[in-house]
OpenMM code with the backbone's topology and positions (N, CA, C; nanometers):
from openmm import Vec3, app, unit

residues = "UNK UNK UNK UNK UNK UNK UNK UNK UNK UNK UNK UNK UNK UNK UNK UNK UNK UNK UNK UNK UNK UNK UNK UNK UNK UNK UNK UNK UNK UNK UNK UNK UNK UNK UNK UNK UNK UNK UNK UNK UNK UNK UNK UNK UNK UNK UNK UNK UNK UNK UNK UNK UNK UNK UNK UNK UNK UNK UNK UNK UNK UNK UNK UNK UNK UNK UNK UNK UNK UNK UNK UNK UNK UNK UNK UNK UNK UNK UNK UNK UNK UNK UNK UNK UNK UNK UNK UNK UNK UNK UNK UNK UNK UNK UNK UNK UNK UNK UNK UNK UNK UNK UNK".split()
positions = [
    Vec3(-2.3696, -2.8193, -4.4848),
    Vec3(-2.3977, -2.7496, -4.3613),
    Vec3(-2.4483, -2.8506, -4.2581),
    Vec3(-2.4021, -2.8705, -4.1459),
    Vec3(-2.4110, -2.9334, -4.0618),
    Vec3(-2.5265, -2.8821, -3.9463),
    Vec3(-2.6447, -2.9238, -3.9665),
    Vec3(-2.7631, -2.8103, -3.8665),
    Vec3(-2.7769, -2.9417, -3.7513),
    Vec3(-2.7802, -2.9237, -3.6171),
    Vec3(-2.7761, -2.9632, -3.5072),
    Vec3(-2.8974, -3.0049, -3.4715),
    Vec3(-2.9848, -3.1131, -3.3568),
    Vec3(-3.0843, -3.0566, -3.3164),
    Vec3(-3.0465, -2.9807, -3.2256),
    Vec3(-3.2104, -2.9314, -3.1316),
    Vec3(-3.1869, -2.8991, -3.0145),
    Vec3(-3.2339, -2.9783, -2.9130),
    Vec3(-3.1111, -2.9909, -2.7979),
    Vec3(-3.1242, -3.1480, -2.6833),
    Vec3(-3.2603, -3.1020, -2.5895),
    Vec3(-3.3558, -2.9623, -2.6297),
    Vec3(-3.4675, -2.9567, -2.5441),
    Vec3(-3.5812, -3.0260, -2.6097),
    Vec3(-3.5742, -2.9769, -2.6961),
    Vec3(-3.6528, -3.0343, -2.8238),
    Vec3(-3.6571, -3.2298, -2.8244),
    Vec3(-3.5562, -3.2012, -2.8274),
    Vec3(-3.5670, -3.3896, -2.8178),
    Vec3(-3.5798, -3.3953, -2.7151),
    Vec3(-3.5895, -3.3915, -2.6031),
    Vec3(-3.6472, -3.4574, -2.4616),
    Vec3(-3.7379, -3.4110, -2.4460),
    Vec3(-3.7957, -3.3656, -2.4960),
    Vec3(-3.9660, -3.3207, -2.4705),
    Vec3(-4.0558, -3.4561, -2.5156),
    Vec3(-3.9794, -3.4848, -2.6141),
    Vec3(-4.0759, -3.6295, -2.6708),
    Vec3(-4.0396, -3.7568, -2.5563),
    Vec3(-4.1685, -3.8390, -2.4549),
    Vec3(-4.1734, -3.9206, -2.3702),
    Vec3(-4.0998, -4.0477, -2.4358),
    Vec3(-4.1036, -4.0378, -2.5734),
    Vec3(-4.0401, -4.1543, -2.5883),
    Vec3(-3.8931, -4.1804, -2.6049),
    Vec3(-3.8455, -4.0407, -2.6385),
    Vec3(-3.6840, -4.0103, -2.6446),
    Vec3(-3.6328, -4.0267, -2.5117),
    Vec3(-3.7140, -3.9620, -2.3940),
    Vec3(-3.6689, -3.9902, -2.2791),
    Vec3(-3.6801, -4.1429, -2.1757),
    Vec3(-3.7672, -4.2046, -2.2481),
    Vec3(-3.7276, -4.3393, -2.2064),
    Vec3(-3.6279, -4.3862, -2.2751),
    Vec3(-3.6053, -4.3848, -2.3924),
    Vec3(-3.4798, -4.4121, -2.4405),
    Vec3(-3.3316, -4.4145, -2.3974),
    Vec3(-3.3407, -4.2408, -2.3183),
    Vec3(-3.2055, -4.1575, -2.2740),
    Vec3(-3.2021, -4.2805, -2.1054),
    Vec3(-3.3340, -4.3115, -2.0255),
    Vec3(-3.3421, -4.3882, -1.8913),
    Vec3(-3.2718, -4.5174, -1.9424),
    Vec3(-3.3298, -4.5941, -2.0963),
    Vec3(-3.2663, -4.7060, -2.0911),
    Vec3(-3.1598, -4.7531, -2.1041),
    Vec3(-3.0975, -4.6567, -2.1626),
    Vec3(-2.9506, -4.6377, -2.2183),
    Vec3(-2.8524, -4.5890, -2.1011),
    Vec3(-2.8792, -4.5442, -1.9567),
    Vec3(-2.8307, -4.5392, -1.8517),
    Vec3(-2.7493, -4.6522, -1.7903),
    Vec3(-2.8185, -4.8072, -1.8452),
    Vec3(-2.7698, -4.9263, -1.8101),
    Vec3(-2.6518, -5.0024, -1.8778),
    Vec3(-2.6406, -4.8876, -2.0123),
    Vec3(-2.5297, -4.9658, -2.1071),
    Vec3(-2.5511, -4.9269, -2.1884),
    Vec3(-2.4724, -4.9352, -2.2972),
    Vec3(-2.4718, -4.9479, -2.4219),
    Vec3(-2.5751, -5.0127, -2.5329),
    Vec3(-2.6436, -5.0154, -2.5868),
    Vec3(-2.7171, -5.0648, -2.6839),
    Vec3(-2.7863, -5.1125, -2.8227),
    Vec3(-2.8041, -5.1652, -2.8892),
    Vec3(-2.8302, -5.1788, -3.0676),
    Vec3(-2.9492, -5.1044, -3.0255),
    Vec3(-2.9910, -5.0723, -3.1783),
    Vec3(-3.1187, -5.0666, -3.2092),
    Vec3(-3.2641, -5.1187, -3.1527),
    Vec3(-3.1849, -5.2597, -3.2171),
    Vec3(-3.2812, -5.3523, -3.1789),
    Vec3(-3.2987, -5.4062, -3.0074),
    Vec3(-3.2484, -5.3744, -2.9759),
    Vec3(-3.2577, -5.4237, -2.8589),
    Vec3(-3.3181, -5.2868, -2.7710),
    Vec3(-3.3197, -5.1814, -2.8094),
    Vec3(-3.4080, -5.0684, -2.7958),
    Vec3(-3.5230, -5.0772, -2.7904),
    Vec3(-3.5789, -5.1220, -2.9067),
    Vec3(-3.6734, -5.1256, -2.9976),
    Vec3(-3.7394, -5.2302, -2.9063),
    Vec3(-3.7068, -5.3678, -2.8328),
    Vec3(-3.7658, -5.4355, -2.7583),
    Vec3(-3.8418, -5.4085, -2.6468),
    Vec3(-3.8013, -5.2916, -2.6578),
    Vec3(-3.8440, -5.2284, -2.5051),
    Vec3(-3.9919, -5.1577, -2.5109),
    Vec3(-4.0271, -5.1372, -2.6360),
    Vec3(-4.1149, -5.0582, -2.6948),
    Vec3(-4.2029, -5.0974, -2.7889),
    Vec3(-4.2930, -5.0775, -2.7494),
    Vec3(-4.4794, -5.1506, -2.8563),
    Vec3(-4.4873, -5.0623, -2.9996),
    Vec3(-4.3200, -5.0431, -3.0361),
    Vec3(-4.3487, -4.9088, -3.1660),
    Vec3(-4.2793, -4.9816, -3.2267),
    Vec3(-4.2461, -5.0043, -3.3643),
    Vec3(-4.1332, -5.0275, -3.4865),
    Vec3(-4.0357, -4.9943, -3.4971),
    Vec3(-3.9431, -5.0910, -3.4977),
    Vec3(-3.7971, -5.0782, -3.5058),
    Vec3(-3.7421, -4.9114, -3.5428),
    Vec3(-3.8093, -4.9135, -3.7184),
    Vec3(-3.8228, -4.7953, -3.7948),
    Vec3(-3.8570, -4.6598, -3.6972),
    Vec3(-3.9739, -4.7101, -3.6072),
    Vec3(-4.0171, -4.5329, -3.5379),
    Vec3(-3.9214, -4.5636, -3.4026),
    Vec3(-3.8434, -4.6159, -3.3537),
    Vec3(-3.7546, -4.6435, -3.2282),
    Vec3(-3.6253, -4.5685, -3.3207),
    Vec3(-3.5881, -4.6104, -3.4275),
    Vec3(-3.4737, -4.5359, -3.5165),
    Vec3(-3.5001, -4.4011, -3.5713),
    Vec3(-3.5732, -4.3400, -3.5846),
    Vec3(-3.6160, -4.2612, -3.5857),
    Vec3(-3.6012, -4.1220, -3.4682),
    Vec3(-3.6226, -4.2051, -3.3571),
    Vec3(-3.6162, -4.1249, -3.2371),
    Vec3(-3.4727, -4.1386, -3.1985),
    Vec3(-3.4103, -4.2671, -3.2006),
    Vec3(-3.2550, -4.2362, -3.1654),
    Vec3(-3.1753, -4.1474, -3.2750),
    Vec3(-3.1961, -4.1404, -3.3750),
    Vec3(-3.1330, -4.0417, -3.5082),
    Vec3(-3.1461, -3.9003, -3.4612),
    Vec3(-3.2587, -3.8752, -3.3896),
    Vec3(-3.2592, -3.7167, -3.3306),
    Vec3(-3.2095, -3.7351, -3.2482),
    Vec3(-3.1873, -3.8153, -3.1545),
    Vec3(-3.1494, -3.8377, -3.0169),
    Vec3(-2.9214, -3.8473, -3.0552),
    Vec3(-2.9452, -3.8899, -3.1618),
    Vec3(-2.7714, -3.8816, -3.2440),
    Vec3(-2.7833, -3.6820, -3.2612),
    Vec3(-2.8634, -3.6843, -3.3280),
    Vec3(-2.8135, -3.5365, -3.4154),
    Vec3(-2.8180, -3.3977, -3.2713),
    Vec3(-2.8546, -3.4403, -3.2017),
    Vec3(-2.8323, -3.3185, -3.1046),
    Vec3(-2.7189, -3.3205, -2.9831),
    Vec3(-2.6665, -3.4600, -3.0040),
    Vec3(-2.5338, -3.5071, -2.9527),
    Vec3(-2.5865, -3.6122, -2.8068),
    Vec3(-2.7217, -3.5981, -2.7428),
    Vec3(-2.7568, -3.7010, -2.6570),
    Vec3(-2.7255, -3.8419, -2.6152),
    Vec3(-2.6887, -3.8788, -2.7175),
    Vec3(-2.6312, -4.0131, -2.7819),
    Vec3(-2.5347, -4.0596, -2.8763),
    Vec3(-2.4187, -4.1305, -2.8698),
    Vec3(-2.3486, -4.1777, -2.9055),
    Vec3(-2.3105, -4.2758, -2.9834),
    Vec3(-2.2660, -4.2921, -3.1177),
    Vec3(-2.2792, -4.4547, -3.1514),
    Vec3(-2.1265, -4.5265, -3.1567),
    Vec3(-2.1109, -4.6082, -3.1211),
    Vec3(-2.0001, -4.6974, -3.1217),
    Vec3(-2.0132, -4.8010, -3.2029),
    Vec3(-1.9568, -4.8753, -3.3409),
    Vec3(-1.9249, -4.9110, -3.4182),
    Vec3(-1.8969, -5.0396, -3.3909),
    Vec3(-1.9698, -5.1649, -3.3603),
    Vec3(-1.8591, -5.2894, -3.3107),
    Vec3(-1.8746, -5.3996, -3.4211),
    Vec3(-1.7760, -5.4109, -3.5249),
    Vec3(-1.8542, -5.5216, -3.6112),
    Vec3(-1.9710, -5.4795, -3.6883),
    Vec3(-2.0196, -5.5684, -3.6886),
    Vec3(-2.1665, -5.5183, -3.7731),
    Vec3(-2.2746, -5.4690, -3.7361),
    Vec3(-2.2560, -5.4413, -3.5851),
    Vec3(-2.3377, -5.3716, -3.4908),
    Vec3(-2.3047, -5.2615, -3.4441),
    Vec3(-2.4139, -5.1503, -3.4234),
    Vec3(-2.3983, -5.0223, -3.3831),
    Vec3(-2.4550, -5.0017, -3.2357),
    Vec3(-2.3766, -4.9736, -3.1965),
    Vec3(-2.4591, -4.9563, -2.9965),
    Vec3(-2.4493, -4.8197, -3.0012),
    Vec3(-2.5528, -4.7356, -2.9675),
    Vec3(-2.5747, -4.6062, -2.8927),
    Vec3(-2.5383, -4.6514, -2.7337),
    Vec3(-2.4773, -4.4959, -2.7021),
    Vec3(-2.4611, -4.4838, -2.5406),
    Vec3(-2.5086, -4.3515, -2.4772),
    Vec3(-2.5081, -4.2796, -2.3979),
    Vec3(-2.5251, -4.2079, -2.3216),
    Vec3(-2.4294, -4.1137, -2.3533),
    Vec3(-2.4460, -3.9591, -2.3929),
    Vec3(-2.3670, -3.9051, -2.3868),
    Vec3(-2.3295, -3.7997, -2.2633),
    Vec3(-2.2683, -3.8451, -2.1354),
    Vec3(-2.3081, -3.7647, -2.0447),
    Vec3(-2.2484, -3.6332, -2.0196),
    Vec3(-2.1894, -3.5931, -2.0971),
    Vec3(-2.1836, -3.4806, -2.1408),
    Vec3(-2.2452, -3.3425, -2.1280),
    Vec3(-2.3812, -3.4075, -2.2587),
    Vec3(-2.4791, -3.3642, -2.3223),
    Vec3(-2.6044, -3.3339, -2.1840),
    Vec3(-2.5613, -3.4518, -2.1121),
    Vec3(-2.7368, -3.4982, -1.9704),
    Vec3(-2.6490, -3.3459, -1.8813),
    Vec3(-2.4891, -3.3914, -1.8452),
    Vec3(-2.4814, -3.2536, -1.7481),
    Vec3(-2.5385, -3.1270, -1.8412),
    Vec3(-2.4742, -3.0993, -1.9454),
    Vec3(-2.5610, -2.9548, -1.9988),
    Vec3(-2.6802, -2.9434, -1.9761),
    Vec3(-2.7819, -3.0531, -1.9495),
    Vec3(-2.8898, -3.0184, -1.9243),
    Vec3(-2.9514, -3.0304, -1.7990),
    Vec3(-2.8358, -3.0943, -1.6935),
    Vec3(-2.8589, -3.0488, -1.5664),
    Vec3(-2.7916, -2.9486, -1.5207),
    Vec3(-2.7258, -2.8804, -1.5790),
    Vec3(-2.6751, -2.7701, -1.5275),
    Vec3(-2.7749, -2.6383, -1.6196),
    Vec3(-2.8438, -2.6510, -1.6545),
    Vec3(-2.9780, -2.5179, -1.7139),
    Vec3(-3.1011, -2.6265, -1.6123),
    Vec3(-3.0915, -2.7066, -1.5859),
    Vec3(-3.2539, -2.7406, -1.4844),
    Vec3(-3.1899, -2.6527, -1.3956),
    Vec3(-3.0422, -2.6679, -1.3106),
    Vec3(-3.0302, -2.6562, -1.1661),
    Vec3(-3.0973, -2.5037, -1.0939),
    Vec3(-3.1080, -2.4065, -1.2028),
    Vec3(-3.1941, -2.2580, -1.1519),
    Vec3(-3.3170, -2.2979, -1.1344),
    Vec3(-3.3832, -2.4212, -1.1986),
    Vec3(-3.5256, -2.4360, -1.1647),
    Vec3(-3.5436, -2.4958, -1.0681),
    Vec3(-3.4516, -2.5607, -1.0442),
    Vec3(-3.4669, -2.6583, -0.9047),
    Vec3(-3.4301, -2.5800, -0.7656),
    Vec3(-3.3504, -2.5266, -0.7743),
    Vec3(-3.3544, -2.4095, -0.6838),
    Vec3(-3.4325, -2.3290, -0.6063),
    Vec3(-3.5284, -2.2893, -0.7681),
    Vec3(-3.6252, -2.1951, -0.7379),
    Vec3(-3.7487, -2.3123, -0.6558),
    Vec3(-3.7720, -2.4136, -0.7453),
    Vec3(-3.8874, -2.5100, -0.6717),
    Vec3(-3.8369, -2.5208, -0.5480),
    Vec3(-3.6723, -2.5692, -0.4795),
    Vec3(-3.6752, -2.6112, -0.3731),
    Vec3(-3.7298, -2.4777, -0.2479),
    Vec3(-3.6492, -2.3715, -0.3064),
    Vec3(-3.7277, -2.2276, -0.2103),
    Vec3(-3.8511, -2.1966, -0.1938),
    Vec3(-3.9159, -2.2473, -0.3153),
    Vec3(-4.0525, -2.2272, -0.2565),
    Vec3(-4.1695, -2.3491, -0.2150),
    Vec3(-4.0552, -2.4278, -0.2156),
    Vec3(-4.1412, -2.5823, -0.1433),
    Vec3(-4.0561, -2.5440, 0.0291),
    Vec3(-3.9673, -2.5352, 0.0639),
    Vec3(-3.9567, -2.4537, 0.1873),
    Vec3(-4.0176, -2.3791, 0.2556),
    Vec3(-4.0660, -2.2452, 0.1824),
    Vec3(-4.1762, -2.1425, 0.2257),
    Vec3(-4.2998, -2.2358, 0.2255),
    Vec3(-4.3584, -2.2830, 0.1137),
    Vec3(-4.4997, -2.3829, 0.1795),
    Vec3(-4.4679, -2.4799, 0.3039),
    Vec3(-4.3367, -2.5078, 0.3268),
    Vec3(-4.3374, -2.5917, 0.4419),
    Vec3(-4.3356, -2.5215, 0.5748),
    Vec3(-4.2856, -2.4270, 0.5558),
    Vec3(-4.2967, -2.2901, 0.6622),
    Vec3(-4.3729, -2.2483, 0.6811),
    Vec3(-4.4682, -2.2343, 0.5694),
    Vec3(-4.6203, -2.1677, 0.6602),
    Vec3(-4.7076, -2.2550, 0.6773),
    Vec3(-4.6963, -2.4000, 0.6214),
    Vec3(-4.8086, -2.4712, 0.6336),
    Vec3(-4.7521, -2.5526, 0.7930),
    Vec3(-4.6253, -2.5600, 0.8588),
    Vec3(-4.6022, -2.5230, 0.9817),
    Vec3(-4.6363, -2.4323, 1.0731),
    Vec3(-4.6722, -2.3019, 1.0083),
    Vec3(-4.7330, -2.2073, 1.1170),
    Vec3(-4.8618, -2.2356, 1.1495),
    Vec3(-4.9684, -2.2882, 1.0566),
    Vec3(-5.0715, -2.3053, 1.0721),
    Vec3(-5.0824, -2.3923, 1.1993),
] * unit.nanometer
topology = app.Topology()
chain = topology.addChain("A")
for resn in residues:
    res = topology.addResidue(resn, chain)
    for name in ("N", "CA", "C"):
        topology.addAtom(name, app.Element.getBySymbol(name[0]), res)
């Protein structure tokens, strides 16, 4: 049985989402992840393995190296469920700009 995560669930953790920012620039190993970060290779793999299992990320196979990428895909699905919230914030950052104009 193949159980999924869920891509909210994993971006809730600050460190998955620096991950998803660094991986914006390219393609990447592990290790070269892992540089980016004052944590262990082991807890950086860890977080990309969930960051694999809910489809966020991608791995590409090159040789004896594995690069994760960006699955952007996965980022629109989750800008397209923000875009009702953003909506709603932008309407009512309007109305505060409207009355804090009347004043």
């Amino acid at each position: 049985m193949d159980i999924r995560r869920d891509i909210y669930q994993a971006i809730a953790d600050p460190t998955r989402r620096a991950i998803l920012t660094l991986l914006t620039i390219g393609a990447m190993t592990p290790n070269a992840i892992a540089g980016h970060f004052g944590s262990s290779r082991q807890a950086v793999s860890k977080h990309i393995q969930i960051l694999a299992e809910c489809g966020a990320v991608d791995q590409d196979q090159r040789g004896r190296e594995i690069y994760y990428q960006l699955n952007i895909d996965k980022m629109k699905e989750i800008d397209l469920w923000m875009e009702a919230f953003r909506k709603l914030w932008e309407t009512r950052f309007d109305q505060l700009d409207n009355l804090l104009n009347d004043l």
